[in-house]
BAROTOR-329982 format. One record per atom (N, C-alpha, C): residue in one letter; x, y, z. Coordinates in steps of 0.02 Angstrom, whole numbers, padded with zeros to 5 digits, always signed. Atoms other than C-alpha are relative to their C-alpha. Example, Ala and Ser with C-alpha at 12.3 -4.5 7.8 and 13.67 -1.06 7.14 Angstrom:
<atoms>
A+00045-00059+00000A+00615-00225+00390A+00045+00060+00000S-00042-00059-00003S+00684-00053+00357S-00039+00055+00037
</atoms>
This chain:
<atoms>
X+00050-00023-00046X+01245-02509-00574X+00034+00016+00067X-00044-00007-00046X+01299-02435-00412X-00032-00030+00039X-00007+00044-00069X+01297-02507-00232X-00063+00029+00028X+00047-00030-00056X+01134-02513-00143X+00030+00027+00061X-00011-00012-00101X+01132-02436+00029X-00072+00011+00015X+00067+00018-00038X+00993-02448+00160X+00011+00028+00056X-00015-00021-00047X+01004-02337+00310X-00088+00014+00037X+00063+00006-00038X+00872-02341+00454X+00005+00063+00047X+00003-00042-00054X+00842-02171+00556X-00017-00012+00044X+00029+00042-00052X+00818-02199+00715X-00030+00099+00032X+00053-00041-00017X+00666-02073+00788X+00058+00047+00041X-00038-00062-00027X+00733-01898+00843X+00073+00013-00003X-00071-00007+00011X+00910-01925+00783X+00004+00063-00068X-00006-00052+00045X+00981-01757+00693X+00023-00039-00066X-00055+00012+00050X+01076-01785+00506X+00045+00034+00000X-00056-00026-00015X+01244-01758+00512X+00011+00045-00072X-00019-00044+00042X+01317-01615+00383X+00013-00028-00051X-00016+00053+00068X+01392-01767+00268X-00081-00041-00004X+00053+00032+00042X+01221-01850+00253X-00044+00055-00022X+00062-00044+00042X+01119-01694+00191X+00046+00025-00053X-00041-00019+00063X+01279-01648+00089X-00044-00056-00073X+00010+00055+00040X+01224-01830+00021X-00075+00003-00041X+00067-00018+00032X+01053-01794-00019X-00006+00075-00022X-00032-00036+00066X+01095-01656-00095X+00033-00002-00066X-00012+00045+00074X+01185-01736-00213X-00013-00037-00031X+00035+00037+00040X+01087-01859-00249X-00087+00030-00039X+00052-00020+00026X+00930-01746-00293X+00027+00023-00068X-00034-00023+00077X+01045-01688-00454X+00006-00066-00042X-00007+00057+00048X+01072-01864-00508X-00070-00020-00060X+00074+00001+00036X+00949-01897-00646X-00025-00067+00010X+00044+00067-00027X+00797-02026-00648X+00024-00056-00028X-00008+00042+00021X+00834-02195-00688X-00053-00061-00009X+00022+00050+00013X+00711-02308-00761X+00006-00056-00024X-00006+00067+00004X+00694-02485-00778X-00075-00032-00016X+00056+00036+00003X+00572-02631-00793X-00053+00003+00053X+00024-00026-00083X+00538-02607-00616X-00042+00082+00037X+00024-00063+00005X+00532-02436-00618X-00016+00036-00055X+00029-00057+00061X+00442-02341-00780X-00031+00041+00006X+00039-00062-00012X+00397-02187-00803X-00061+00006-00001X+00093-00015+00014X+00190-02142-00786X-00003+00058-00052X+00008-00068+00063X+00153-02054-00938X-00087+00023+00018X+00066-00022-00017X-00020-01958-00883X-00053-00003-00052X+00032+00020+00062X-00085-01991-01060X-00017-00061-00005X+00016+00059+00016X-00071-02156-01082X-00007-00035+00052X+00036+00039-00060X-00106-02233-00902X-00029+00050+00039X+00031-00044-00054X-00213-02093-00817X-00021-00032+00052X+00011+00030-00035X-00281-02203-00711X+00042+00006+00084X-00072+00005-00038X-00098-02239-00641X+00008+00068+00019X-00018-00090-00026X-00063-02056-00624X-00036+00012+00039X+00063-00012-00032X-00215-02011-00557X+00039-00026+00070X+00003+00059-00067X-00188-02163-00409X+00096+00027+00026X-00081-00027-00031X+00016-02081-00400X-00006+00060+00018X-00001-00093-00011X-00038-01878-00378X-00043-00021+00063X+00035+00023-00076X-00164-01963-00232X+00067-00019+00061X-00055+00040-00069X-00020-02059-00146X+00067+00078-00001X-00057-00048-00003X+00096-01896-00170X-00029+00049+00049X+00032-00048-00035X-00036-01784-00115X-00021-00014+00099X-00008+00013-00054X-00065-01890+00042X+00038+00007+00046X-00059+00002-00022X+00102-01896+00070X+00042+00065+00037X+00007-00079-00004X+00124-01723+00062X-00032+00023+00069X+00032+00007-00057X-00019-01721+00191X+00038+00003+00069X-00006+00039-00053X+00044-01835+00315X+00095+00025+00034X-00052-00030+00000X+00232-01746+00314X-00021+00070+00040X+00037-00078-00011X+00149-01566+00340X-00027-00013+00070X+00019-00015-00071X+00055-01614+00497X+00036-00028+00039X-00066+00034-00059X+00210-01725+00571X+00028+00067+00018X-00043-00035-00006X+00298-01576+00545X-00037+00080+00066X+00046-00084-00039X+00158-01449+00635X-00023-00044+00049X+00021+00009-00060X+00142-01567+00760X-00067-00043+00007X+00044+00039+00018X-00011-01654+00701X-00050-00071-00007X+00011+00064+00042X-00004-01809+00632X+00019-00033+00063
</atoms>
């Protein structure tokens, strides 16, 4: 398993060229599930899905009007 890391932005600080390289490369890595983490199958827990496309869609939301100034 690799090495957690934990990094804290601190409000109005840019990302430097090596940390968006980094998240960049980590959006290619594929998903990794666990006990902890399992996949929502939309079939067999709708419920769960349902209550995860809400918290995405919020999310979504609440990003969009930070970004327009908004939120």
């Amino acid at each position: 398993m690799g090495k957690e890391v934990r990094y804290v932005l601190e409000p109005g600080r840019k990302l430097t060229a090596e940390e968006i390289a980094m998240i960049e490369a980590a959006r290619e890595l594929p998903e990794v599930y666990d006990e902890d983490n399992p996949p929502i199958d939309p079939v067999a827990a709708p419920e769960q899905y349902a209550a995860l496309m809400r918290a995405v869609a919020a999310r979504n939301r609440r990003i969009a009007g930070h970004r327009a100034g908004t939120a």
